[in-house]
C-alpha positions as CSV (number, residue, x, y, z in Angstrom):
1,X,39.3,-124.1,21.4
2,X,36.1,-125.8,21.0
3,X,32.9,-124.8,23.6
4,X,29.8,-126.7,24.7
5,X,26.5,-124.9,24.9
6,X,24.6,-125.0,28.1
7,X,21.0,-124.2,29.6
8,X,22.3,-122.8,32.6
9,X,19.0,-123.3,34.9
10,X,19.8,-127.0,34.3
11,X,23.2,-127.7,33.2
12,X,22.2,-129.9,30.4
13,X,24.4,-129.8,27.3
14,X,23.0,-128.6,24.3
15,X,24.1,-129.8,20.9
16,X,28.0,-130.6,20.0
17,X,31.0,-128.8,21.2
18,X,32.0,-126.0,18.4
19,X,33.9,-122.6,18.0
20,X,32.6,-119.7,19.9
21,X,29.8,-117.6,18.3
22,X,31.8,-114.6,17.2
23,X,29.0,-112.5,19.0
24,X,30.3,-113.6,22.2
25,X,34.4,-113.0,21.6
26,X,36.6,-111.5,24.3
27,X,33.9,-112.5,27.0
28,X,35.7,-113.7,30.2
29,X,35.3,-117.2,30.8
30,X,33.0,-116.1,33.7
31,X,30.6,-114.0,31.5
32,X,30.7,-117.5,29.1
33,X,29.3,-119.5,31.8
34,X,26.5,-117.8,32.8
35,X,25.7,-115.1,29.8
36,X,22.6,-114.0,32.0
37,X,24.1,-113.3,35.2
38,X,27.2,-111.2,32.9
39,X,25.0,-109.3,30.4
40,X,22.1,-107.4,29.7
41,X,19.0,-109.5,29.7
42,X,18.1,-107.9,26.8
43,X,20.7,-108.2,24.6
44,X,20.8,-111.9,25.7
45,X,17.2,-112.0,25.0
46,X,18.2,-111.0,21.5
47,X,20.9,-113.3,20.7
48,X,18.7,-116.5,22.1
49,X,21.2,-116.6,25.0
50,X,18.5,-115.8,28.1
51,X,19.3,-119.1,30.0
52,X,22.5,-120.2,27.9
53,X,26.1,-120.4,28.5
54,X,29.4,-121.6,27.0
55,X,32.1,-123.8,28.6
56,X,35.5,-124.4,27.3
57,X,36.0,-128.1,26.1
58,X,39.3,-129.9,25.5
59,X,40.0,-130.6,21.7
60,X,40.2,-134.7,21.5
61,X,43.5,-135.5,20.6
62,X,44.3,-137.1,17.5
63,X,44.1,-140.7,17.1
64,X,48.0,-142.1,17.3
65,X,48.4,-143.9,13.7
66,X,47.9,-148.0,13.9
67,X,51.6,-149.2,12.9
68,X,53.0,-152.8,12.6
69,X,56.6,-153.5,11.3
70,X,56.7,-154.6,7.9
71,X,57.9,-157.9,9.2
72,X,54.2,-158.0,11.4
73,X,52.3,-157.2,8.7
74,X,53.6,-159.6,6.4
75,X,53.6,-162.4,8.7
76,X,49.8,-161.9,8.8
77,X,49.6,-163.6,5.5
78,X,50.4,-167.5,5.4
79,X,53.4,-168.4,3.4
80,X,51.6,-169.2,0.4
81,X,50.0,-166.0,-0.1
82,X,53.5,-164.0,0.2
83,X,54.9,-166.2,-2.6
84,X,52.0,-165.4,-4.6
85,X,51.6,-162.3,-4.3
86,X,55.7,-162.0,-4.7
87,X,55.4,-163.8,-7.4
88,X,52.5,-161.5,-8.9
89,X,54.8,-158.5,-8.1
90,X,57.0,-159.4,-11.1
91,X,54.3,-159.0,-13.9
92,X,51.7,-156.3,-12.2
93,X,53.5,-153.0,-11.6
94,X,50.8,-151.9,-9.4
95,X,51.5,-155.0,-6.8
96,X,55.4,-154.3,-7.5
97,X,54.6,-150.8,-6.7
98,X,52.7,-151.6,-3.5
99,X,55.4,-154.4,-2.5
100,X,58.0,-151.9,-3.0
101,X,56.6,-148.9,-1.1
102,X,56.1,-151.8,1.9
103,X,59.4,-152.9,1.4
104,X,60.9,-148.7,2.1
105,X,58.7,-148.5,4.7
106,X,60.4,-148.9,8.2
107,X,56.6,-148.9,9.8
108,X,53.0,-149.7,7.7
109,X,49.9,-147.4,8.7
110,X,47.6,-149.7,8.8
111,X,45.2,-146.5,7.5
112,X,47.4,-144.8,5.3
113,X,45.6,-144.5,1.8
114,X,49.0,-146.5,-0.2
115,X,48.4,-149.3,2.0
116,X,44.0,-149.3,1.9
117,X,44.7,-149.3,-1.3
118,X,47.0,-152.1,-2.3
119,X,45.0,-154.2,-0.2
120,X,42.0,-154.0,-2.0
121,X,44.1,-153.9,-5.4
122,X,44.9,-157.6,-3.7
123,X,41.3,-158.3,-3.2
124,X,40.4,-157.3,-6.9
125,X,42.9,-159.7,-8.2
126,X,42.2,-162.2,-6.2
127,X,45.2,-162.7,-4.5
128,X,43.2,-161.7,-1.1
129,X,40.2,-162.6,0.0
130,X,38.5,-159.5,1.3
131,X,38.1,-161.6,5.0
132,X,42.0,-161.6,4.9
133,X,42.2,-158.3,4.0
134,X,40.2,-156.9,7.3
135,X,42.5,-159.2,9.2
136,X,45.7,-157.9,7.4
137,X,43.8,-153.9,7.8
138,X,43.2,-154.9,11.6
């Protein structure tokens, strides 16, 4: 659970969401709102919390991969392009490698490291240009 600081005279947010200050663990989500109003003032004197309080924040959920079929993402390359790089395939292991990893694949993350990286091994040989690479990444 990640919470935002807040001035509570105001209501402004201060800094980025994080974990609770172990200082203020077990505090009721109350005494987290409004530390003055559920505390000592001294002790929130003391721990910089005089006009502060914490409110719970949802954790963002995690980005859902980018996927194409293997059919999609090979139909982003003209015909000519396929052959060659097919055709590369058969004398660089590192393009067979990449063809075949494409080839088991029933999905390709468009993000996954394999595939980053077989583009740009594409790129370096100069089978891709690195404009048709971004499109082929997109």
């Amino acid at each position: 659970m990640l919470y935002q600081r807040i001035i509570v005279s105001t209501g402004a947010e201060v800094g980025d969401p994080g974990p609770l200050p172990s200082t203020l663990e077990g505090l009721t989500e109350a005494a987290l709102a409004n530390l003055p109003a559920h505390l000592d003032p001294t002790a929130c004197a003391e721990l910089g919390y005089d006009d502060a309080g914490f409110l719970p924040v949802a954790e963002p959920e995690p980005a859902a991969p980018r996927t194409v079929s293997r059919l999609a993402f090979m139909q982003r390359l003209s015909p000519q392009k396929r052959i060659a790089i097919r055709t590369a395939g058969k004398s660089d292991p590192v393009i067979e490698d990449f063809l075949d990893l494409l080839g088991a694949a029933t999905l390709v993350d468009l993000d996954h490291a394999d595939t980053m990286q077989g583009t740009a091994y594409l790129v370096a040989e100069g089978l891709l240009t690195q404009q048709e690479a971004d499109a082929l990444l997109a």
